[in-house]
Structure formats: C-alpha cells, structure tokens
BATOR-468305 format. One record per residue (C-alpha): x, y, z; residue in one letter. Coordinates in pm, whole numbers, padded with zeros to 5 digits, always signed. Example, Ala and Ser with C-alpha at 12.3 -4.5 7.8 and 13.67 -1.06 7.14 Angstrom:
2
+01230-00450+00780A +01367-00106+00714S 
This chain:
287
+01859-01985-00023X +01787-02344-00110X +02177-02412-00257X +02266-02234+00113X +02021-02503+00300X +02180-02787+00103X +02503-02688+00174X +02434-02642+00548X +02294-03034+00554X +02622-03139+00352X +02845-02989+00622X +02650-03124+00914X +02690-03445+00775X +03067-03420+00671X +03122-03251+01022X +02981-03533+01223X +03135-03836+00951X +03432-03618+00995X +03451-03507+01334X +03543-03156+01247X +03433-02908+01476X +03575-02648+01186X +03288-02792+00967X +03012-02804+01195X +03104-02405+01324X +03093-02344+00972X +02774-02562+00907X +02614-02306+01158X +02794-01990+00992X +02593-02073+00684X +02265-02145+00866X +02270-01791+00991X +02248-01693+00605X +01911-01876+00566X +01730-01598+00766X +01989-01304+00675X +01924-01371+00312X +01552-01416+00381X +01535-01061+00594X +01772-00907+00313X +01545-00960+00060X +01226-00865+00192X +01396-00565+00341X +01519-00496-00063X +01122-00518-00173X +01035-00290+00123X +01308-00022+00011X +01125+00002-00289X +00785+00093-00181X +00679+00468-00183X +00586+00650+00077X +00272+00670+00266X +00050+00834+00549X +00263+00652+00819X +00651+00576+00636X +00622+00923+00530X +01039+00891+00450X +00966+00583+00281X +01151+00239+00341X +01445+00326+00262X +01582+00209+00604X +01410-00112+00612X +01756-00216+00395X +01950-00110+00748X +01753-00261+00961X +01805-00585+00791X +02167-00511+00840X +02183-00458+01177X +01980-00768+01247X +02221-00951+01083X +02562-00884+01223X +02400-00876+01571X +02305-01220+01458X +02635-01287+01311X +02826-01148+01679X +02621-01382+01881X +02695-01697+01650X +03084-01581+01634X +03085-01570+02018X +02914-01888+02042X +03161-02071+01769X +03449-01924+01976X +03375-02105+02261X +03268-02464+02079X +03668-02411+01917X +03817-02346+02289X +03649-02684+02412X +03753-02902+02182X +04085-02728+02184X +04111-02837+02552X +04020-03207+02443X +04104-03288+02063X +03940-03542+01844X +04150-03703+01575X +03922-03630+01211X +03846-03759+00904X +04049-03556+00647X +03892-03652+00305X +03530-03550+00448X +03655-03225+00553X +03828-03149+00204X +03562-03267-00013X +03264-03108+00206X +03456-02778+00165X +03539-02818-00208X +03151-02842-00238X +03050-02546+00025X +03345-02326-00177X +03189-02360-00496X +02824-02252-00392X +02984-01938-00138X +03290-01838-00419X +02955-01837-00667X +02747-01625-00430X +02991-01401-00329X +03100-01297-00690X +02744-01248-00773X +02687-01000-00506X +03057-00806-00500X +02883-00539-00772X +02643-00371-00443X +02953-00402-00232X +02814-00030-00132X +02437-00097-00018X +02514-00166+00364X +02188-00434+00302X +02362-00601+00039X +02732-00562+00219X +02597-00794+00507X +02504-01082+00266X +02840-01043+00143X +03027-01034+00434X +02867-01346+00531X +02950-01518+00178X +03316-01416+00148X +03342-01451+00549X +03243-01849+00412X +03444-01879+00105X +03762-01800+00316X +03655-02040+00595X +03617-02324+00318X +03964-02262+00196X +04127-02257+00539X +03957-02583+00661X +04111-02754+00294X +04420-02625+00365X +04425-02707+00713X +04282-03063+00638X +04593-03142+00417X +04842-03057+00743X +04654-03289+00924X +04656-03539+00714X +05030-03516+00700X +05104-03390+01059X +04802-03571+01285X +04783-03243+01434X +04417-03281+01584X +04450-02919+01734X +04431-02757+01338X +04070-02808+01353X +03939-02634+01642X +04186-02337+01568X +04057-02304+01242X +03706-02297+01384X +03826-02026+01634X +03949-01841+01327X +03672-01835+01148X +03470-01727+01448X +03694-01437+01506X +03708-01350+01117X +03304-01331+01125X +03308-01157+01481X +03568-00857+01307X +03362-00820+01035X +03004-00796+01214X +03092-00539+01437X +03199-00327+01119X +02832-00368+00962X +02643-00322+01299X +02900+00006+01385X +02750+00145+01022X +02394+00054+01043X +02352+00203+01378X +02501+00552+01341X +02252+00543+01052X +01953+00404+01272X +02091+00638+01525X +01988+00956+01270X +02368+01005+01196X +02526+01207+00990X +02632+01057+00624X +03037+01007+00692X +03125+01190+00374X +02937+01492+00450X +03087+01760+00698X +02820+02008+00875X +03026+02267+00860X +03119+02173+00461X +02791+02175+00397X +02726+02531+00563X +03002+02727+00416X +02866+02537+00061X +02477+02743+00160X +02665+03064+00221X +02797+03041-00170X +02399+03106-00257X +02397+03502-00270X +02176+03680-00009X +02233+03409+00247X +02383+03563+00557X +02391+03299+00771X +02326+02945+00821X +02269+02749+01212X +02070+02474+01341X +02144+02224+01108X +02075+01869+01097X +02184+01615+00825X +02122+01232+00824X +02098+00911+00611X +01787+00747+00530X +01939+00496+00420X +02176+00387+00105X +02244+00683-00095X +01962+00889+00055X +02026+01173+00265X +01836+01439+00430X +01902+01812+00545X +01738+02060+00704X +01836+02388+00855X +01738+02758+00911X +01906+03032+00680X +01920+03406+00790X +01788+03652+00451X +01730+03993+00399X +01380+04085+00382X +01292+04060+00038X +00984+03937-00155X +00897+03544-00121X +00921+03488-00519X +01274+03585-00427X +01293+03369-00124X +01218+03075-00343X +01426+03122-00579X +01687+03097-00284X +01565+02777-00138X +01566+02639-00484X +01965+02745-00504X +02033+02576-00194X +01848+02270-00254X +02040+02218-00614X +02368+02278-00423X +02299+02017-00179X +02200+01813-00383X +02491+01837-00660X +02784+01901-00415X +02647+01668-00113X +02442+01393-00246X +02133+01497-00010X +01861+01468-00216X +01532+01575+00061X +01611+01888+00256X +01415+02151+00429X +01509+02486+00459X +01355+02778+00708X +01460+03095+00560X +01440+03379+00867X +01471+03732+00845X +01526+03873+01219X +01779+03727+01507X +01801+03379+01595X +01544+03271+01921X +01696+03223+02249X +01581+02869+02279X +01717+02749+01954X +01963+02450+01966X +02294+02444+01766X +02448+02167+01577X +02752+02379+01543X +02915+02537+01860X +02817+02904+01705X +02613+03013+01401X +02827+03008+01049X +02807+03339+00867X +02956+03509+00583X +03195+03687+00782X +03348+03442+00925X +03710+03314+00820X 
C-alpha cells in the first residue's frame, strides 16, 4: 500500500509537469487500489475467522464482498476517466514526453512487481480483483511509454487522451467481469462448474436412493460450496439412513467440491407445496 501511495504522488506530479491526461487517469487508477487493497485484506483476515452465533456460515464471503466493492469502484472510476480522455480529446494539450516515460518506467516497476506477486491466487475472486487492478496498471504504464515515444517523434497531442480512454475502457471490461462473478455468488448462485442435475443423477449412484428434488446448491465463497436437498428412501432403520447421508455427503464432496450439505431423507410422496429447482423430480427411472 505505501509503494502504491508513492507511486500515485509520482504520477500526479509527472501528470501535471507533463501535462498528460494518460498519467493523471492513471494516477487515479492506482488511487482506487489504496482502499481495494485495504478492503482486500481485511476481507482475507475476516475469511479466516470461524464461525459464530450470528456468521453461522462463517466469513467466507467477506472475500466477495470485497470484490464486488471493488470493481463497482473500479466501473465508476473507468466511466469517469472516459469522459476526462473525450475532453481533452476535443481540445489537446501538447506534453512533456520525458516525464511521461520516466514516471511510467517507475509506476511499471512497482505494478509488474505486484502483479507477479499476486498471479499464484489468480483463482480467489478476492485476490483476482487486486490483480486485475495491478496488471490492468502494468499494461497502462507500457502503453503511455510507448505512446510517449510517437509523440515525441510525431507531435501527435491526441496519443495521450486516447491512451487514457484506453485504459479506461481496459479497466471498465475487466470490472464488469469481477462484479458479474461476485454477484451471482452474493446472489446465492450456483458454483458454475457444478450442474443440478449432475449433481442429482451423482445422489442416485448411492444405493437405496429413489429419488432426489428440491435441491439447492451455492457458493460461500472461494472454494466453498453448499448443498442441500430432500432424498426419497425406503423405510428402513435410521442407523441405515445414516449410513446413506454419509454416502451422499462423501460423493458430493469428492465428485463436486461441496464440502457443507444437508440432506432430508423422506420416506412417503413429495408435499404439494414443495418448490422445485428442477422442472420435475429426478429418479432412478428416469433416462
């Protein structure tokens, strides 16, 4: 956080010596990671508490939420860059090349370095948004180099603004990703890699399971998931009945990944006034 703050006052500076609107947008882009970095890593302590009386999943989605805060962040600024670029697209202003190469020589090395360190938990959506914003930087830093160089060649004062709409746009495409994946998780959906009616047919492996309906699968977060559902049995005694439950929890969580589910083993009919995931009830019989 502090190399990000330094690097945010370096660009300010450069962008106003320079008058580069490419490193001023990207002066901002970098003081969004201040508080994104800040939230990510209180929302990576929080992940790791236990449960309790009132978080009685945990904190696991504390990591999301973080996330989602984030690349609505991130949208807003993009938006907000996008129109700064248009402006001064409308009314160029001739800048200083060496202040925009050297300020972005300096702001590559600290976002190439951060990026790199964080490409190993490319899968934690938490730890995706952090890197996102880094790489979204590192590319920005070698555009505005490269596009410094044509204008110091060409005097083409338009490069600069339409490298600041780029990067805008680049951060914008990649926000809407993150904040697409956090909410379908905040939104109780279902992991993407796990099919309801996959994991059905998988229950009706278990012998003496008949059926399988109302099921509901989600993501707490990361790489936990939760199921639960009701299973039709015959009637049989409950030392059996747990020896079934215990079957389909170690298939769920070996085949699927889910490692917290709950499962209502039933003997008669279903109720009228239960409510189906699945358009009809999966059973055995069925091909």
């Amino acid at each position: 956080m502090l190399a990000t703050l330094g690097l945010v006052v370096a660009e300010v500076f450069g962008g106003f010596l320079g008058h580069s609107v490419a490193l001023l947008n990207d002066a901002v882009h970098n003081l969004s990671d201040i508080p994104a970095l800040g939230i990510s890593w209180l929302a990576m302590r929080w992940a790791q508490r236990p449960a309790d009386s009132e978080k009685t999943f945990g904190y696991h989605r504390s990591g999301t939420l973080a996330a989602f805060t984030n690349a609505v962040l991130l949208v807003l600024l993009s938006l907000w860059l996008g129109y700064e670029s248009i402006e001064r697209l409308r009314s160029p202003v001739q800048v200083v090349e060496s202040w925009m190469i050297w300020t972005s020589i300096a702001a590559l090395v600290v976002n190439g370095g951060i990026t790199l360190a964080l490409v190993r938990g490319h899968s934690d959506l938490n730890l995706r948004s952090i890197l996102v914003h880094n790489f979204g930087d590192a590319l920005s830093n070698i555009a505005i180099i490269a596009g410094a160089i044509v204008i110091q060649y060409t005097h083409a004062a338009w490069i600069d603004p339409l490298l600041g709409l780029a990067i805008g746009l680049l951060v914008l495409y990649s926000s809407i990703g993150i904040l697409r994946d956090s909410a379908h998780i905040l939104l109780e959906g279902r992991p993407k890699c796990t099919g309801v009616e996959d994991v059905a047919r998988a229950i009706l492996t278990i012998e003496n399971v008949y059926e399988v309906h109302d099921i509901h699968i989600w993501s707490l977060g990361g790489s936990h998931n939760a199921l639960s559902c009701h299973a039709r049995v015959p009637d049989m005694h409950m030392d059996q009945c747990e020896k079934i439950i215990s079957a389909i929890r170690k298939k769920l969580a070996e085949e699927f990944q889910i490692e917290h589910s709950t499962v209502q083993l039933e003997r008669a009919g279903l109720p009228a006034s239960s409510g189906y995931v699945m358009p009809e009830p999966v059973r055995k019989n069925q091909r």
